[in-house]
C-alpha positions in Angstrom: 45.9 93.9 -23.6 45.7 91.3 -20.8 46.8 87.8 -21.7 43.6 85.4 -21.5 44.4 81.6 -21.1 42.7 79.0 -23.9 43.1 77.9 -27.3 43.0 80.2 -30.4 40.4 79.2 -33.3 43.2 78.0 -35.3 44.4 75.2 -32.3 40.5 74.2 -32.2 40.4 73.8 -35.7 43.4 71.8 -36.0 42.4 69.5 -32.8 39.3 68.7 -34.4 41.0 67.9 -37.8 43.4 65.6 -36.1 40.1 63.9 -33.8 38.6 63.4 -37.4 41.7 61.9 -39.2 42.2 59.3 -36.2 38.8 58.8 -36.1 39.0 57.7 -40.0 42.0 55.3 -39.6 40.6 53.4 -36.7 36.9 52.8 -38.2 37.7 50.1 -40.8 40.1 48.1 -37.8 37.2 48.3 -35.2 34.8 46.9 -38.3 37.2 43.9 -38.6 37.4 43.2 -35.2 33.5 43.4 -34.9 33.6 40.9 -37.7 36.3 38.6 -35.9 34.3 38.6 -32.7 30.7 37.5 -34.3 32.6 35.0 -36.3 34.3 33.4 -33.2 31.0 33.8 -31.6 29.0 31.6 -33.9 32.3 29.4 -33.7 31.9 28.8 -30.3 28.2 28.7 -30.0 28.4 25.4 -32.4 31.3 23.8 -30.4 28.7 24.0 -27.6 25.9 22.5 -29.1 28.8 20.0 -30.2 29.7 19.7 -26.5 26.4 19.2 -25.6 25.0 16.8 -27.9 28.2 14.4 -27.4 27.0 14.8 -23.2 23.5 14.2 -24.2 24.1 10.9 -26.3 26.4 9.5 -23.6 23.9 10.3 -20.6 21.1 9.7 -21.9 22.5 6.3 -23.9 21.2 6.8 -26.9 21.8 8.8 -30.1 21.5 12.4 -30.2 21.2 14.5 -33.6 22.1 18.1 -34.3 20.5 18.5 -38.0 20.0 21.7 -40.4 16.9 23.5 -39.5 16.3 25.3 -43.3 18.0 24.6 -46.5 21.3 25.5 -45.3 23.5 25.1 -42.2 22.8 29.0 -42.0 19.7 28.7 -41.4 20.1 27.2 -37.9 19.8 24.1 -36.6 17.6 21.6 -34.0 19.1 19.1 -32.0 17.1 15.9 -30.7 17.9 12.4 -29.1 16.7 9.8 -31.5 14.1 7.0 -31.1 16.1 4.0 -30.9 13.9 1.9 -33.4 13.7 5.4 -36.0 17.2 6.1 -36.9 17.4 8.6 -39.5 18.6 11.4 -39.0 15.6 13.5 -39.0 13.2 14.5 -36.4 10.3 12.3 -35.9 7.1 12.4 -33.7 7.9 11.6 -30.0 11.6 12.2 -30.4 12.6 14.8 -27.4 14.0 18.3 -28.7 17.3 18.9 -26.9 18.5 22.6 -28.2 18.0 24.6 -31.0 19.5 27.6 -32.4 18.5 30.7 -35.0 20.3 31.4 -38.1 23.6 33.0 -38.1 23.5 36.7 -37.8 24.9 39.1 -40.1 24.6 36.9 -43.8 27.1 34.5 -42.6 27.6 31.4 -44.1 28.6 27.7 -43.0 30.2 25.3 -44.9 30.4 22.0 -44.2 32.5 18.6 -45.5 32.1 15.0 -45.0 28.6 14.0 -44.3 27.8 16.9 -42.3 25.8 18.1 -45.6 22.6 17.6 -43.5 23.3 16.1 -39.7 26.0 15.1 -37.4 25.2 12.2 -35.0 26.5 11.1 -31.2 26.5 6.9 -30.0 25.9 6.9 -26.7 29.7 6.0 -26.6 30.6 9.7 -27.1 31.5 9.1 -30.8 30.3 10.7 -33.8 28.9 9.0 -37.1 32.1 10.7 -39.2 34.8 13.0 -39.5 34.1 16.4 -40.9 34.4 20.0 -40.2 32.0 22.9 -39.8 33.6 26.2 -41.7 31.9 30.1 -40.5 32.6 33.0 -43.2 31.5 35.7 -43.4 30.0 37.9 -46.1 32.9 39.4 -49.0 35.3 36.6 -46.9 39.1 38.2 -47.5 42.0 36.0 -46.8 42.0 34.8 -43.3 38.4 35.6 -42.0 37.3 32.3 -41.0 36.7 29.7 -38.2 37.0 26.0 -38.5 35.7 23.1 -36.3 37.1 20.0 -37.4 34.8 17.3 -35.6 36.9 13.5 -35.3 34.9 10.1 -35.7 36.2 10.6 -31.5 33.9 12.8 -31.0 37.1 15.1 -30.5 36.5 18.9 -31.8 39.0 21.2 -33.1 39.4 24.6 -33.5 41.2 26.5 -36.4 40.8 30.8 -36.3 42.3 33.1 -38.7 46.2 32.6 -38.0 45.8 28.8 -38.4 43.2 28.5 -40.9 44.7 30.2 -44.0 44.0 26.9 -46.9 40.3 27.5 -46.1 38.1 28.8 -48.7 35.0 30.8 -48.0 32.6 32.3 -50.5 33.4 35.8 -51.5 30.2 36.9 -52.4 
């Protein structure tokens, strides 16, 4: 008999088993990096508004609110210079929109401490009305999933990720 060249039906088999074992290992890592990268994401999406709403305030001179949009920080969020004789916090008629954003994708949640409970506010002197920090977890959080912006009364924003982060506590349902 004259020698073909290829693979046997056993050396398929046993490629394909092998394909299919690697394959299984290197699912749940790829999920947790998908997770990681929509978390930092969000993260940085919110230092930009941040970014932009401290740039707003001072070029504009006046005060410039990023506030809740729904019930939740989750929910998304509007942001809007402020009539100088209407302070408060909340968007009233004639007040110019700046920005707004959707709610987070993928039933993540954000925590926030201080007085960011409802709105964070820029002087026209680049400052902000408080300290506090803005926290993104996602859903079923394990130990370590997290991003944290930590806003100064500066106006100076911080970022804290996973490696640096590990006191925070997220919901974990």
């Amino acid at each position: 008999m004259k020698y073909q060249p290829g693979f046997t039906f056993t050396e398929l088999l046993i490629t394909i088993l092998l394909i299919g074992i690697l394959t299984t290992m290197a699912v749940p890592s790829f999920k947790g990096a998908m997770v990681n990268f929509r978390l930092t994401s969000q993260s940085n999406n919110m230092v930009s508004a941040l970014m932009l709403a401290r740039s707003e305030s001072i070029k504009r001179k006046l005060r410039v609110t990023i506030r809740k949009s729904g019930t939740s920080w989750a929910d998304g969020w509007i942001m809007f210079a402020e009539n100088p004789a209407t302070i408060n916090g909340t968007p009233d008629s004639g007040e110019v929109t700046i920005n707004q954003a959707g709610a987070l994708e993928g039933n993540h949640t954000l925590i926030t401490t201080g007085s960011f409970a409802n709105y964070i506010t820029y002087r026209p002197d680049g400052r902000s009305n408080t300290n506090g920090s803005f926290q993104f977890c996602p859903p079923g959080t394990q130990h370590g999933e997290y991003q944290k912006l930590t806003i100064a009364v500066t106006g100076r924003i911080t970022s804290s990720d996973t490696s640096t982060a590990s006191t925070l506590s997220c919901p974990t349902s």
